[in-house]
Backbone bond lengths (Angstrom), bond angles and torsions (degrees), N, CA, C in turn:
res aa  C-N    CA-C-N  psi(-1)  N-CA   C-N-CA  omega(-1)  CA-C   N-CA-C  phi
1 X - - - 1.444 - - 1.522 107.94 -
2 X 1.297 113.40 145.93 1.579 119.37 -163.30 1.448 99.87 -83.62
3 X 1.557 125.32 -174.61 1.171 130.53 -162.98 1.761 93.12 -93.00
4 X 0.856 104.64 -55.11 1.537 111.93 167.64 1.510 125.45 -37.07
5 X 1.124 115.72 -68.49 1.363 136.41 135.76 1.264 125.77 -1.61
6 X 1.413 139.51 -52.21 1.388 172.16 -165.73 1.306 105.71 -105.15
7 X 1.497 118.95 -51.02 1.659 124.14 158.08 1.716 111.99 -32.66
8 X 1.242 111.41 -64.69 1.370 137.97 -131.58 1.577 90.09 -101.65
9 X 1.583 127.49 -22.96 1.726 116.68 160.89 1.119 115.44 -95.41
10 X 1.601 114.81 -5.56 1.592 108.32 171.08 1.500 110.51 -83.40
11 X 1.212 120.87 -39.50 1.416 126.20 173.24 1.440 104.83 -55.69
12 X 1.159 126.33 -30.64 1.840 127.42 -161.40 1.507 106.15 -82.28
13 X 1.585 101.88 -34.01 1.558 126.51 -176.78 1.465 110.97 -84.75
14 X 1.116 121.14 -32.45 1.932 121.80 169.18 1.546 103.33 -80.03
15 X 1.346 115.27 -38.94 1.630 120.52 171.83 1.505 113.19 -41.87
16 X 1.544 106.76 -56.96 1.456 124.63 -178.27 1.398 117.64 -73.75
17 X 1.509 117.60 -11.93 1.753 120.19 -176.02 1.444 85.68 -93.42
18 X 1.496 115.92 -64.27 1.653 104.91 168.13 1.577 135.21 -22.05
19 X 1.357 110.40 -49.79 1.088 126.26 176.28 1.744 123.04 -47.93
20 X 1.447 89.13 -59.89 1.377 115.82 177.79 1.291 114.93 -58.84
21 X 1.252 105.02 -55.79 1.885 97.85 179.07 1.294 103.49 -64.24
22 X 1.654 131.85 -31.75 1.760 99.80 -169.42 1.386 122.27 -73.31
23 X 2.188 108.00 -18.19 0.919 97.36 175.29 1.744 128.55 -83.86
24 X 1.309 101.57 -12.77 1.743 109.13 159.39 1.706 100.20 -51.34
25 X 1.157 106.96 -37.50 2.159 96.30 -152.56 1.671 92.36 -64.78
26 X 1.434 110.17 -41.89 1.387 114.31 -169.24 1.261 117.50 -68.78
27 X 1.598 119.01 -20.82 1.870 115.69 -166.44 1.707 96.16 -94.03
28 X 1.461 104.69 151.83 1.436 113.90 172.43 1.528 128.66 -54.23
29 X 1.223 110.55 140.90 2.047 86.50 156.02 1.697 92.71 97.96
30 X 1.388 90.39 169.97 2.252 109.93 -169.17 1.491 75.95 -82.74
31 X 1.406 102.85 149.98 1.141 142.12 159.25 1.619 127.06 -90.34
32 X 1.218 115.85 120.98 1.401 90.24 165.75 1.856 143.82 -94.91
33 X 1.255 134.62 149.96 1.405 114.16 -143.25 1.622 120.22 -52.14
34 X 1.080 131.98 112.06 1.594 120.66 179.06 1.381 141.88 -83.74
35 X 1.666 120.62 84.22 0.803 134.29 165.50 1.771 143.95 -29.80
36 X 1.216 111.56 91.28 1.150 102.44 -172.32 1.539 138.92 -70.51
37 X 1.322 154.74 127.84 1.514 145.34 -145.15 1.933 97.92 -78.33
38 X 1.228 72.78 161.85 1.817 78.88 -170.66 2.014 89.36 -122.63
39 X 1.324 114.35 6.18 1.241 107.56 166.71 1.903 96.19 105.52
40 X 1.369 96.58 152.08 1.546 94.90 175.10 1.717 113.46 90.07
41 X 1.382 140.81 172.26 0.939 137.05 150.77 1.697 136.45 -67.47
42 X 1.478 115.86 119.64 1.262 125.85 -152.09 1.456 124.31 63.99
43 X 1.063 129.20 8.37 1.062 130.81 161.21 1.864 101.27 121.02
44 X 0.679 105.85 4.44 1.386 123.72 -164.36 1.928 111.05 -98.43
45 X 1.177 125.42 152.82 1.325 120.49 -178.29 1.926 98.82 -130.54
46 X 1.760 84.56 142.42 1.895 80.40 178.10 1.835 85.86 -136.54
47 X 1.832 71.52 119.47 1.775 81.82 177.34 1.852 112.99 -108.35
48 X 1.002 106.93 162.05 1.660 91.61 -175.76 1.404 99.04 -125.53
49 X 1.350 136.25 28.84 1.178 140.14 -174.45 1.694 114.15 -160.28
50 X 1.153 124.75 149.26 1.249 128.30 -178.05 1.592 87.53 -77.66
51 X 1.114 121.34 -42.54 1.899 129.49 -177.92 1.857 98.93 -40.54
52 X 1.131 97.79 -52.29 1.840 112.82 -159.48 1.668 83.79 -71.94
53 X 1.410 146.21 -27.63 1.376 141.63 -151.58 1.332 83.31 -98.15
54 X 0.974 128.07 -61.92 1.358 146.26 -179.88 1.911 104.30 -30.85
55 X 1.264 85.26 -57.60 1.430 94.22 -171.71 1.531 129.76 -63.53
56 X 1.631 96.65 -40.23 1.686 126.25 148.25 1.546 120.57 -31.75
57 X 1.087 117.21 -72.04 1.458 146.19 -168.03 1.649 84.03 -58.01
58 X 1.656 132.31 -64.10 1.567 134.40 -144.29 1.902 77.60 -66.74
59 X 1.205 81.41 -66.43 2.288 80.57 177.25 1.557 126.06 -8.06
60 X 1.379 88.95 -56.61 1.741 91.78 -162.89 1.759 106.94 -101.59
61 X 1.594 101.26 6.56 1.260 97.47 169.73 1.562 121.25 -95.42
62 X 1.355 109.66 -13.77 1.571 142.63 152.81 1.382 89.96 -39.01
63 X 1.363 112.62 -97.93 1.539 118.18 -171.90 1.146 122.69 -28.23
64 X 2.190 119.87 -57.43 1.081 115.50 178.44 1.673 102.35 -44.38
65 X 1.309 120.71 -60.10 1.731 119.97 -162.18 1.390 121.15 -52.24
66 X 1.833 104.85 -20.81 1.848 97.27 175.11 1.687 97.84 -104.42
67 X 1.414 124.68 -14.21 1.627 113.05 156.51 1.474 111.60 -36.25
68 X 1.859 113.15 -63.27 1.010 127.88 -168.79 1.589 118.14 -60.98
69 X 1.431 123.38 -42.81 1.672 126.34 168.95 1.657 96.33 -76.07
70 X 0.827 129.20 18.71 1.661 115.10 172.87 1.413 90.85 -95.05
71 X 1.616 120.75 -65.56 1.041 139.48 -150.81 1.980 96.87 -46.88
72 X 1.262 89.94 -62.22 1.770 100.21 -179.51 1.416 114.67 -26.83
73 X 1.884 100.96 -71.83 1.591 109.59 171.56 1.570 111.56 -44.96
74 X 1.468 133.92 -58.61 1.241 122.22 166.89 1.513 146.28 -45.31
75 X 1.542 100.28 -31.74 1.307 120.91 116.69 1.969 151.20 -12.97
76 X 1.364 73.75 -71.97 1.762 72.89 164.70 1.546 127.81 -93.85
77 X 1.288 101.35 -26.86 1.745 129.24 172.93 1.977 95.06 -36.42
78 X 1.929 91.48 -63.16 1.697 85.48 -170.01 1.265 132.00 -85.11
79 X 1.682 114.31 -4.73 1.581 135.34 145.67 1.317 102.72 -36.92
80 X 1.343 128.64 -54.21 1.256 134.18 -129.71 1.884 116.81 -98.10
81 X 1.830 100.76 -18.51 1.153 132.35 -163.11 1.831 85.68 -68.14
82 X 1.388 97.16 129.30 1.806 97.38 146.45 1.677 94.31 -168.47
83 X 1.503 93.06 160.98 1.503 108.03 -178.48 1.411 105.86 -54.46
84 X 1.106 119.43 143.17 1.471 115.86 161.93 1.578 134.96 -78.43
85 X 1.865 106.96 -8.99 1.239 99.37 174.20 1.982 81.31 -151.58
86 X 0.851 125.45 -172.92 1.671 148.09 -159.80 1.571 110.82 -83.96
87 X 0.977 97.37 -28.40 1.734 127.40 -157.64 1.825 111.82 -60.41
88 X 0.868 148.38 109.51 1.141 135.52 -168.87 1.632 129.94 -34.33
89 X 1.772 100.96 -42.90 1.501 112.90 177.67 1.837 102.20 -65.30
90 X 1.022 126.87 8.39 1.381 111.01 -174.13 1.299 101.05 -130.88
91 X 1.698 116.13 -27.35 1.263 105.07 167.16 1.832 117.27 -63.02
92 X 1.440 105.64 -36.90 1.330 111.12 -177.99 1.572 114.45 -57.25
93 X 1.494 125.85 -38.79 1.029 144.67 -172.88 1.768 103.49 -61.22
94 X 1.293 106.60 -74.20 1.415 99.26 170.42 1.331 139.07 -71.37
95 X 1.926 112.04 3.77 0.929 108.98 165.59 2.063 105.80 -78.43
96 X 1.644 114.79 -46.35 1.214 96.89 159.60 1.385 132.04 -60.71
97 X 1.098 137.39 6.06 1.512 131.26 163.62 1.481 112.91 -70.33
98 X 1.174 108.96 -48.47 1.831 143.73 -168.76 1.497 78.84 -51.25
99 X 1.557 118.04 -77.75 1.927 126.70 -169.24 1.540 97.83 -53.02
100 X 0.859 125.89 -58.12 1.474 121.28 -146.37 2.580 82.85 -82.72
101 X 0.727 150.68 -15.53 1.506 138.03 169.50 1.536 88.30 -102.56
102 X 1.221 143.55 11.32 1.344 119.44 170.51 1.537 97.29 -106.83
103 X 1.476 115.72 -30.59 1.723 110.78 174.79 1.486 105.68 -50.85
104 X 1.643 102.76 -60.38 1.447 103.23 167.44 1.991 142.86 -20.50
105 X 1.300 89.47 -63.36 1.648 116.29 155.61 1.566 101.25 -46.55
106 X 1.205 137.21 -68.35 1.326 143.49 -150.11 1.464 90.32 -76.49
107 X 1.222 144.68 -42.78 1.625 146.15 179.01 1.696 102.28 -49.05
108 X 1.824 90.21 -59.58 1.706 108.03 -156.84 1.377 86.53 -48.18
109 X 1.598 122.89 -59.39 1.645 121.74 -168.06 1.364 104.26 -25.75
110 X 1.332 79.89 -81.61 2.107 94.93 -166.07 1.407 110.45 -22.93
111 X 1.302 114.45 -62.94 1.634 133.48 -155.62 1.806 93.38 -76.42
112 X 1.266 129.75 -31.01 1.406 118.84 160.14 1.574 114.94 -59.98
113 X 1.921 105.29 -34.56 1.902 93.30 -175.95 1.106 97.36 -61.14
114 X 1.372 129.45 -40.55 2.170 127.31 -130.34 1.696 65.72 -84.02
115 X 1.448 134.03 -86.73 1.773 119.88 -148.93 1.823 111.07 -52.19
116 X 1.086 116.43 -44.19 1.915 120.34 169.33 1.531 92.72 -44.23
117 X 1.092 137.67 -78.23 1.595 147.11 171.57 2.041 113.61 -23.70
118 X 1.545 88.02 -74.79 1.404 74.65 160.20 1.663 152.60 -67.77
119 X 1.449 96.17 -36.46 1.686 104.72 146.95 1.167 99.29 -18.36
120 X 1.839 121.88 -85.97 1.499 120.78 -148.82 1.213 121.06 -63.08
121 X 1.388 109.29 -33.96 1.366 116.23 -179.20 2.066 103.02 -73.32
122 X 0.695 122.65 -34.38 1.334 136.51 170.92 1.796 105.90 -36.22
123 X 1.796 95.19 -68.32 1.280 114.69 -161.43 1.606 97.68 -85.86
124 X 0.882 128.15 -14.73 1.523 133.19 164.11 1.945 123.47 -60.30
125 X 1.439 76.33 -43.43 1.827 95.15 178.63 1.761 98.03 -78.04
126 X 0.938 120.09 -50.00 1.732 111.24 178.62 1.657 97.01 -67.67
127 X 0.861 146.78 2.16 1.540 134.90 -172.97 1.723 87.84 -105.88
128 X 1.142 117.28 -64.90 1.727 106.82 164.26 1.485 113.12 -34.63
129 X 1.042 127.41 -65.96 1.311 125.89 -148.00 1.277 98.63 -85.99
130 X 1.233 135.25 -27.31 1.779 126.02 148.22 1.434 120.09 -22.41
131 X 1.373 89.77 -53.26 1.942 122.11 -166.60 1.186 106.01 -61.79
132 X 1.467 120.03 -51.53 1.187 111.81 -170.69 1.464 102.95 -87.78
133 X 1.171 128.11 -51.96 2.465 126.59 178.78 1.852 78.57 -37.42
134 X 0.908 128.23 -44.23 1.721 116.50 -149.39 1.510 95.17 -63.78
135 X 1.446 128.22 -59.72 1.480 157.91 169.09 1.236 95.56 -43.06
136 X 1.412 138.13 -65.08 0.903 135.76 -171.50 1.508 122.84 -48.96
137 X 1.624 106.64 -32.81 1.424 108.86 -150.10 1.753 89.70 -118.71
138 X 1.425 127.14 -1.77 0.801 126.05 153.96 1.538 113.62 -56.92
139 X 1.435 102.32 -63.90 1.980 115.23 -164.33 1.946 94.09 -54.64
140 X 1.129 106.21 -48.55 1.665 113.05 -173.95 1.781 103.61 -39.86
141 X 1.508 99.14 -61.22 1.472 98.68 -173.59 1.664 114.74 -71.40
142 X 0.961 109.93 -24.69 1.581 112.43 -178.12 1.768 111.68 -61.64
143 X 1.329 97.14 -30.15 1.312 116.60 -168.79 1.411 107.74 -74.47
144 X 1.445 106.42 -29.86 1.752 121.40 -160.52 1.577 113.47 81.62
145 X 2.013 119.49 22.25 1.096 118.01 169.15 1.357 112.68 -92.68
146 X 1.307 119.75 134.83 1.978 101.07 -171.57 1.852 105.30 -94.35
């Protein structure tokens, strides 16, 4: 899949997590916690190549990087907030704008730890699985298996 390509399902896939939570905010009643897929069956990824891990990892570092330019714009959005006239109804107004892009901010955080988090755990699992093809291909040759 092209670089573009990979762009264009991560955007489709934050579109769709977006999606999902507003329509949780709107339905009645406890929720239960909603887990988002990390790709693969059950949430789970089966790679058969350090290439395919490789390829994983470039993925979610995509994401971390538009987590990270979101944050900025959300960022400047609430720099940017001021009443438009003196008046109380407008001070009130942009003081709720200010809360409601700082909840925002407080999401973007989180959802930057869980992908920073997964990265490592990501890049942790290819550092095993180095470990072991390495082990592996040691015992093979020792053996005289190629």
């Amino acid at each position: 899949m092209s670089e573009g390509a990979n762009a264009v399902s991560v955007d489709l896939q934050i579109a769709a997590e977006i999606a999902i939570g507003r329509v949780r905010d709107i339905l009645p009643g406890p929720h239960s916690p909603l887990h988002a897929g990390s790709g693969g069956s059950g949430g789970r990824y089966r790679l058969d190549s350090i290439a395919a891990l490789d390829a994983v990892i470039a993925q979610w570092k995509v994401i971390l990087d538009k987590i990270a330019a979101s944050q900025r714009k959300l960022i400047t959005a609430f720099d940017r907030v001021a009443s438009p006239a003196g008046d109380q109804i407008s001070n009130f107004e942009a003081m709720v704008t200010k809360n409601s892009i700082r909840h925002a901010i407080n999401h973007n955080v989180a959802m930057h730890n869980y992908a920073r988090a997964y990265i490592a755990k990501l890049t942790s699992a290819r550092q095993a699985y180095v470990t072991v093809e390495t082990e592996n291909e040691l015992v093979l040759r020792s053996t005289g298996g190629h």
